[in-house]
C-alpha positions as CSV (number, residue, x, y, z in Angstrom):
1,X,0.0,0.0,0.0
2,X,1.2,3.5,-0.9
3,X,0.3,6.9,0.8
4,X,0.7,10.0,-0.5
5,X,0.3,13.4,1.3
6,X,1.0,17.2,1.4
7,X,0.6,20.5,3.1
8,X,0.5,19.3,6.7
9,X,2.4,22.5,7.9
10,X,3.0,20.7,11.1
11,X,4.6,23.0,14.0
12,X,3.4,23.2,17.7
13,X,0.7,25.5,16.7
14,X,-0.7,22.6,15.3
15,X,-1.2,20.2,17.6
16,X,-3.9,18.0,16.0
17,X,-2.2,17.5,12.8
18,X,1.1,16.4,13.9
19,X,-1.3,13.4,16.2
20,X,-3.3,12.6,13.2
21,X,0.6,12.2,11.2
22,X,1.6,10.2,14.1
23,X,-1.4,8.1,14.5
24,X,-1.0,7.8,10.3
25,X,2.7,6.6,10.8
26,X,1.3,4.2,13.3
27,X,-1.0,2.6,10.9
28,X,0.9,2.4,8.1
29,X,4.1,1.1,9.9
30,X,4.7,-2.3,8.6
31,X,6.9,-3.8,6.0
32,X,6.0,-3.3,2.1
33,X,4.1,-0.2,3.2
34,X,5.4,3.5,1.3
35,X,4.6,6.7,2.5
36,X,5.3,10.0,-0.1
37,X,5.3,13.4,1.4
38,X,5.0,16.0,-1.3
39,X,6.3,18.7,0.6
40,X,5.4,21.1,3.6
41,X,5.7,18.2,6.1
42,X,6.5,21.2,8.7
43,X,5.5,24.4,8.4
44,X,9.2,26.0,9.1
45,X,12.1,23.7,8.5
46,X,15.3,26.3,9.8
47,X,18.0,23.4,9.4
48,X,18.8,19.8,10.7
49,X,20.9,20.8,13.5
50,X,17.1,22.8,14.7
51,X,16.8,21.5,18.2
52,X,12.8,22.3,18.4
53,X,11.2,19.6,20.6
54,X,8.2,19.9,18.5
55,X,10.4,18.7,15.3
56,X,12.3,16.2,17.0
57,X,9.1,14.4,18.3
58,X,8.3,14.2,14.5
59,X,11.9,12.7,13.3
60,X,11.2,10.2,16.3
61,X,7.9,9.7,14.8
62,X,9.4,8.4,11.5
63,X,12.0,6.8,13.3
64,X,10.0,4.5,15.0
65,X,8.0,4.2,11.6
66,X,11.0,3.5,9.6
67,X,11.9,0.2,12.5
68,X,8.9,-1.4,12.0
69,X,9.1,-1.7,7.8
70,X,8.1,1.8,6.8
71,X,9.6,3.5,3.5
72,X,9.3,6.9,3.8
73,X,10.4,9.3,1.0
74,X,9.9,12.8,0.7
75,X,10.1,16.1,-1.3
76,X,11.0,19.3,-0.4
77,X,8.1,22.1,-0.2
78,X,8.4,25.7,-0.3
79,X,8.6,25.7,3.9
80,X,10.8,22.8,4.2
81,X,13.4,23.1,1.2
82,X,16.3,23.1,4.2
83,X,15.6,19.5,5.2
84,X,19.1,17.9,4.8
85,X,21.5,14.5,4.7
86,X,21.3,15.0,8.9
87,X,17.3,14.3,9.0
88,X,17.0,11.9,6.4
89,X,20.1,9.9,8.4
90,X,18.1,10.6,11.6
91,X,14.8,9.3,10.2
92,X,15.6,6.6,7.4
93,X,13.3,9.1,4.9
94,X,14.6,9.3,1.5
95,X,14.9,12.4,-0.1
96,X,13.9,12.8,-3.9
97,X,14.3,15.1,-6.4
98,X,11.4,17.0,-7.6
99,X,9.5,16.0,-10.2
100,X,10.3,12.1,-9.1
101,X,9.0,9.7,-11.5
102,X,7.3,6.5,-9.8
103,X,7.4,3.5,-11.9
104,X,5.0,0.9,-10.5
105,X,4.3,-2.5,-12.6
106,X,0.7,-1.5,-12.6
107,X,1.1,2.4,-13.0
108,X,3.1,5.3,-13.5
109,X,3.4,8.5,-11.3
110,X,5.2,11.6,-11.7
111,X,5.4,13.5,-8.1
112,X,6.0,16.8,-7.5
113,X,5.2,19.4,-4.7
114,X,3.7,21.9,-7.1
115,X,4.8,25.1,-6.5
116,X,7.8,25.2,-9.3
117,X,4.3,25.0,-11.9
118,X,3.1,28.4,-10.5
119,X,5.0,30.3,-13.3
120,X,2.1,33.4,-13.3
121,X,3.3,34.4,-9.5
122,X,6.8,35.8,-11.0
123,X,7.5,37.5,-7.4
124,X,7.0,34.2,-5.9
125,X,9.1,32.5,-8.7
126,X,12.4,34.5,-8.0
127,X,12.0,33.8,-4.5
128,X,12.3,30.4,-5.1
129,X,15.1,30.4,-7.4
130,X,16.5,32.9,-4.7
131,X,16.5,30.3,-2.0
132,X,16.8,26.8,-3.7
133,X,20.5,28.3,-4.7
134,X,23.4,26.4,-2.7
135,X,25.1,29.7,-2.2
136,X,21.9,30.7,-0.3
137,X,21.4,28.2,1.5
138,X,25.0,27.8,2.3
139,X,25.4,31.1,3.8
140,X,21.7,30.6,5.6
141,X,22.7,27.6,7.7
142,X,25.4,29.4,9.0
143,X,23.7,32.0,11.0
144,X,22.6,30.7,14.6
145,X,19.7,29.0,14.9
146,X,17.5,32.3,16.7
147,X,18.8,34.4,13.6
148,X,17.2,31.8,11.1
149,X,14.4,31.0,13.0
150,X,13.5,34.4,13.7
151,X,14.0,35.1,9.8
152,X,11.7,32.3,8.5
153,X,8.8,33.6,11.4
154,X,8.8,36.8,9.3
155,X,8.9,35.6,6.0
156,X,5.8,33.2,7.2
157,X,3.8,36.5,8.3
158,X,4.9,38.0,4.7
159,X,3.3,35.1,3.0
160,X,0.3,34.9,4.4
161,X,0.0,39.0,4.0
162,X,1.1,38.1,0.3
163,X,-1.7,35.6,-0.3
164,X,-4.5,37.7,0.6
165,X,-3.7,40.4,-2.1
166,X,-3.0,37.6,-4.6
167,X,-5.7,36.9,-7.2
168,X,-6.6,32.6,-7.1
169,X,-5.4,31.9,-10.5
170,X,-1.9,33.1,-9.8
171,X,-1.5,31.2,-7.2
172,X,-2.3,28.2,-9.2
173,X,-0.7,25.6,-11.9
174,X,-0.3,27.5,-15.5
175,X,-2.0,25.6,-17.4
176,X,0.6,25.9,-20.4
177,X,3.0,24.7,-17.8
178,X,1.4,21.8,-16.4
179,X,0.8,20.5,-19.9
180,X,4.3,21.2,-21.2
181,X,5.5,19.0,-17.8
182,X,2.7,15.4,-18.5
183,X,4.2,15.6,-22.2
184,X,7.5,15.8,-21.0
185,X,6.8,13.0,-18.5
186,X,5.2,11.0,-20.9
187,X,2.2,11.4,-19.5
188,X,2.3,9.8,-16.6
189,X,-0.1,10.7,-13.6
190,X,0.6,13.7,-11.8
191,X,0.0,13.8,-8.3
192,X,1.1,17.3,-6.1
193,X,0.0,19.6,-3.4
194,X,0.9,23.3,-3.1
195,X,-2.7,24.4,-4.0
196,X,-4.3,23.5,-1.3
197,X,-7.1,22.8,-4.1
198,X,-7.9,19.4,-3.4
199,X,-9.2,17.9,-6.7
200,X,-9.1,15.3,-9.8
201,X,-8.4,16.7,-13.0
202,X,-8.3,15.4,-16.5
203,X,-5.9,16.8,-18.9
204,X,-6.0,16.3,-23.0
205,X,-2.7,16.4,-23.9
206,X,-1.7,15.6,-27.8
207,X,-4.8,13.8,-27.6
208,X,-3.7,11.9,-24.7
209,X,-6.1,12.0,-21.5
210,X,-3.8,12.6,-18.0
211,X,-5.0,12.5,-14.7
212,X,-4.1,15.0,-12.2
213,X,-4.4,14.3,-8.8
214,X,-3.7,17.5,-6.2
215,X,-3.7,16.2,-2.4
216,X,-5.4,18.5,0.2
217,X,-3.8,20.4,3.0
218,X,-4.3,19.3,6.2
219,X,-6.2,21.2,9.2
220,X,-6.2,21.0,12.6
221,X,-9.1,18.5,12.6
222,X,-8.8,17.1,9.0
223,X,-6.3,15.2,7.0
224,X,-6.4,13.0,3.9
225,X,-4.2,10.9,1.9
226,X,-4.2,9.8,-1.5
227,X,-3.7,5.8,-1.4
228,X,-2.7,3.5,-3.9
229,X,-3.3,0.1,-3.8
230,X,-2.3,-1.3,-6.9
231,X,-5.2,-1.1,-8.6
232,X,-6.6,2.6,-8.2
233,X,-6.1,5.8,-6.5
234,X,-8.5,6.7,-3.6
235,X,-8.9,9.6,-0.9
236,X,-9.0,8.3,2.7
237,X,-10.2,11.3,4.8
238,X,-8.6,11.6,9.0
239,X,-10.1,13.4,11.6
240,X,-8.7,13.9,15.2
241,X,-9.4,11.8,17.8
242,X,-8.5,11.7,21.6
243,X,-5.7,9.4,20.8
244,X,-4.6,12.0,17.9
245,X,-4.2,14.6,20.7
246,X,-2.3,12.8,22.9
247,X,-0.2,11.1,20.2
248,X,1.0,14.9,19.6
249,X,1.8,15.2,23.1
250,X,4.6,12.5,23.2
251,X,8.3,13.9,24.0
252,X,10.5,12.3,21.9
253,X,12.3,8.9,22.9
């Protein structure tokens, strides 16, 4: 069984989404079992070496996961594009490059965490190609950790300033874009987050039909994931639960 999710933003503001991610990891821990975040796992990702006992009850979470036979792989979002070697060695998750084609004997995926598609929003575009740079990032990880952290806090309040004066269609897939990436991709099923536009759509592409497939965002008493089970793609929705709640309580081991 394979699981695919996005947008959780988890932080200790969010209490009810990291228990629903734990009680997720739970579930699905066993061997032959894959899990595929598409990016934003945490809402601020300042640098492995972030001490935050909030984050480090998550990379136990996936720890533990990883023991008992789960295959966690991930891709980087536009919060979390600092998650490094150091967390993936501290969590068994593999990191992959995004897009990340998934060859299955039954099907074929193409993964991405969206945002790169969002060619209208030129602003956010630069800022992107800004911070993916290794120069950047380079010179980012070495400031102290209340210098970055204090950084990313403000360029979250910037974004969600920035959203509400953005219009919904540049905050969204170009549709030239997306088209030019299934042919490219031979088509494959796409499957992404980003939008927070949980939907299905079908694509006609040089005649070809391609299924899109954007995962929702997670709340504080919602989740889904997208599951495959060989045969067909289908949305199993979460909700919060007493043991959700207290699952996002544990202190890491």
């Amino acid at each position: 069984m394979i699981h695919f999710v996005s947008d959780l933003h988890l932080s200790s503001r969010t209490p009810g989404a990291a228990g629903m991610f734990k009680t997720l990891l739970a579930k699905c821990a066993r061997a032959g079992n894959r899990l595929y975040t598409l990016g934003d796992l945490f809402e601020i990702w300042v640098g492995d070496d972030d001490d935050d006992p909030f984050n480090l009850s998550i990379v136990a979470a996936l720890d533990q996961a990883r023991q008992r036979g789960l295959a966690v792989f991930l891709l980087h979002g536009n919060r979390d594009f600092l998650i490094g070697a150091q967390f993936a060695a501290r969590t068994g998750v593999t990191l992959l490059p995004d897009p990340y084609v998934l060859s299955l004997p039954e099907q074929r995926f193409v993964l991405s965490h969206g945002d790169s598609l969002c060619a209208d929003d030129a602003e956010y575009q630069a800022f992107r190609a800004q911070t993916r740079a290794p120069d950047w990032q380079a010179a980012f990880l070495r400031k102290p950790l209340p210098e970055r952290r204090a950084f990313a806090e403000q360029l979250r309040a910037q974004s969600e300033v920035a959203k509400n004066g953005k219009s919904a269609c540049l905050m969204d897939l170009n549709p030239i874009a997306t088209d030019d990436f299934l042919r490219q991709h031979g088509y494959a099923t796409f499957i992404h987050g980003h939008t927070h536009k949980p939907a299905c759509h079908d694509h006609l592409v040089d005649g070809v039909h391609v299924e899109r497939r954007v995962l929702a965002d997670w709340s504080e008493t919602h989740g889904e994931t997208l599951v495959w089970d060989g045969q067909t793609l289908r949305r199993e929705p979460l909700s919060r639960t007493l043991s959700d709640a207290r699952a996002s309580c544990t202190p890491p081991a």
